[in-house]
C-alpha positions in Angstrom: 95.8 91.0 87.0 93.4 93.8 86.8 92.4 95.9 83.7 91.6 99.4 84.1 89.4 100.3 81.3 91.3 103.6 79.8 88.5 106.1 78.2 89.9 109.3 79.2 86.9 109.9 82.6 88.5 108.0 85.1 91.0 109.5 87.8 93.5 106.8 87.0 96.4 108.2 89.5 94.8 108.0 92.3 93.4 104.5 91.4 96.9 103.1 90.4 98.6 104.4 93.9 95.8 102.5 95.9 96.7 99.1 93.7 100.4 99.8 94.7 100.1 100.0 97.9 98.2 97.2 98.4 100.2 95.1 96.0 97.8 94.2 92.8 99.0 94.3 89.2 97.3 96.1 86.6 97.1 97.5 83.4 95.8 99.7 80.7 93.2 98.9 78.4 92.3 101.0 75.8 91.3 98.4 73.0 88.7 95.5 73.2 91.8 93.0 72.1 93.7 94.0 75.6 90.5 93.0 77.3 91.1 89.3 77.0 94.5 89.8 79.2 93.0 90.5 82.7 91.3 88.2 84.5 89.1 91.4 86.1 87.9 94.9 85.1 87.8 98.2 86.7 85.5 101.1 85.0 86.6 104.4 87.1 84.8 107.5 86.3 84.5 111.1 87.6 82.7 114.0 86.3 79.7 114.0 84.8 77.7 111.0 84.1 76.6 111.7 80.2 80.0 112.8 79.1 81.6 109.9 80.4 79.3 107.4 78.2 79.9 109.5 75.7 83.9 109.1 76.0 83.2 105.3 76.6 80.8 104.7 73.3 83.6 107.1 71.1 86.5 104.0 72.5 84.2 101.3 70.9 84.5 99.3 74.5 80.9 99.2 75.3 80.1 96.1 73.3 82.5 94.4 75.1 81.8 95.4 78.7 78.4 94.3 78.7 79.6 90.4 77.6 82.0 90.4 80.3 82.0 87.3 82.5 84.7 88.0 84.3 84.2 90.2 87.6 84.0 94.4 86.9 84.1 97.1 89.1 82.7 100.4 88.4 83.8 103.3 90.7 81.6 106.5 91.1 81.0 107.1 88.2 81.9 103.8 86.3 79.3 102.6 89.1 76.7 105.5 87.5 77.3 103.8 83.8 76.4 100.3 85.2 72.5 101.2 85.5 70.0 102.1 82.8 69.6 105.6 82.7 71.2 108.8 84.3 69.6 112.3 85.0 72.9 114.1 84.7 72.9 114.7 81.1 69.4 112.4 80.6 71.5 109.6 79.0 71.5 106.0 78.6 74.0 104.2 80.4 75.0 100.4 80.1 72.0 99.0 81.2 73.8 96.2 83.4 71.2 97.0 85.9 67.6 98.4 86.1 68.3 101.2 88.2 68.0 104.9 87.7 71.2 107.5 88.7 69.2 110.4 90.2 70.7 114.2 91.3 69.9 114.7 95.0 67.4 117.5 95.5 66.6 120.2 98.0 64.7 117.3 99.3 67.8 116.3 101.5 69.3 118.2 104.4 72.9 118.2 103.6 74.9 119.9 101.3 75.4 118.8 97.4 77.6 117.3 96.4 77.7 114.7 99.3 81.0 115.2 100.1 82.7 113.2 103.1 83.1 110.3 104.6 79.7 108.5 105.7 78.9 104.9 106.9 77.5 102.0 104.8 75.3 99.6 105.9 76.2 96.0 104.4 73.3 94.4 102.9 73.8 91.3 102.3 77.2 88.7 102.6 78.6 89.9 99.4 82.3 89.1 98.9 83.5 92.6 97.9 82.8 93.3 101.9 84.5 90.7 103.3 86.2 91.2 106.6 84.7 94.6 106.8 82.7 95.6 109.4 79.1 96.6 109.3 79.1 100.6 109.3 82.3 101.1 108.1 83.2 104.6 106.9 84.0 105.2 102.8 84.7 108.8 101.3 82.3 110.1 99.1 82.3 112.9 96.0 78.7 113.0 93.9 76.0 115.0 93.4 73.7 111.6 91.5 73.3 108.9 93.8 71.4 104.9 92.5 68.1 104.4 93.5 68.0 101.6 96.8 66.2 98.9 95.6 67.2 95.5 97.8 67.4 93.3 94.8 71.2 94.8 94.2 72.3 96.9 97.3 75.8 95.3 98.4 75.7 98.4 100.6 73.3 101.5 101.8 73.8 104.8 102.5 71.8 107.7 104.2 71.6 111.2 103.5 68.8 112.7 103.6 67.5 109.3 101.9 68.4 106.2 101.5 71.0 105.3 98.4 73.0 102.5 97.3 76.1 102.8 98.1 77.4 99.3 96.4 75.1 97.0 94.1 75.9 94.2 92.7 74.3 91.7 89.6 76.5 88.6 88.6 79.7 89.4 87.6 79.1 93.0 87.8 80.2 95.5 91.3 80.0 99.0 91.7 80.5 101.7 94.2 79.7 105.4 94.9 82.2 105.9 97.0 86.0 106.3 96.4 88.0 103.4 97.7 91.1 104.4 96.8 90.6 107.6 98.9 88.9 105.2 102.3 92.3 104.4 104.3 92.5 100.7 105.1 89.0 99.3 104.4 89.0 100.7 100.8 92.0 99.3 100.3 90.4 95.9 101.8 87.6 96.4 99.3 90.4 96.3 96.6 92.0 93.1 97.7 88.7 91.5 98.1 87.9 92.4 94.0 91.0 90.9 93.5 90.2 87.5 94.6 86.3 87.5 94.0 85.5 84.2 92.2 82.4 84.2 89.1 81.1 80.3 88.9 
């Protein structure tokens, strides 16, 4: 049973509809007591970066996130509020990992946002990517991307420069890109949260 953590910056529709289709239960949390009834944790998140922490600080989860155990997904932006710090809005995030959220600069040859689908480059055998293949194509939406360090790239993307496109720490997954908008292998990435086992 999944718990989608309910702080008013997440595009929960499209979320729920991929869960449906592919079968998974879920629910709403929107107190640290509903916690305790889902055996795994989804943070979604679009917008911007700083007004999203703020939302989740104002629903008095954040406390309780960072104890988790149990396995938690962030999505784009859920993903941003995993690491330490973010340059859209220069806030503090959760600090679940060392890693900076950047803004792409005229540095990179495409357009910003990054908007699309573009190929990941598996990093390691991590089990959110089982049975999908090397290269596989996500869709993206974000203008901040997490610095690439190997320590906690699940997956890597290019454009213009390297990013990670996936990282994971423990207990703790997140991606840039939208699964629930990626056809078939997002919804493979779903399934594969959904059975991920935390010794």
């Amino acid at each position: 049973m999944i718990g989608i953590i309910n702080y008013g910056a997440g595009n929960i529709f499209s979320l729920t509809a991929a869960l449906d289709r592919v079968g998974l239960t879920y629910g709403m949390i929107n107190t640290a007591e509903e916690i305790d009834l889902y055996d795994r944790i989804i943070i979604p998140g679009v917008g911007h970066a700083g007004a999203a922490m703020n939302k989740l600080r104002e629903s008095g989860l954040v406390p309780y996130i960072k104890e988790l155990r149990k396995p938690v997904l962030g999505i784009c932006v859920g993903l941003q509020l995993l690491t330490e710090y973010s340059e859209e809005g220069d806030a503090g995030m959760l600090e679940l990992f060392p890693l900076k959220t950047l803004h792409f600069d005229a540095g990179v040859a495409g357009k910003v946002p990054h908007m699309g689908w573009n190929s990941v480059s598996v990093q390691a055998n991590n089990p959110l990517f089982a049975n999908i293949e090397d290269q596989t194509y996500f869709y993206f939406v974000h203008s901040y991307y997490i610095e690439y360090d190997t320590a906690f790239t699940a997956a890597k993307c290019d454009y213009g420069l390297p990013f990670s496109a996936a990282i994971s720490r423990d207990n703790f997954f997140g991606v840039q890109f939208h699964p629930e908008k990626s056809g078939k292998a997002g919804e493979q990435l779903l399934l594969n949260f959904s059975t991920i086992q935390i010794d």
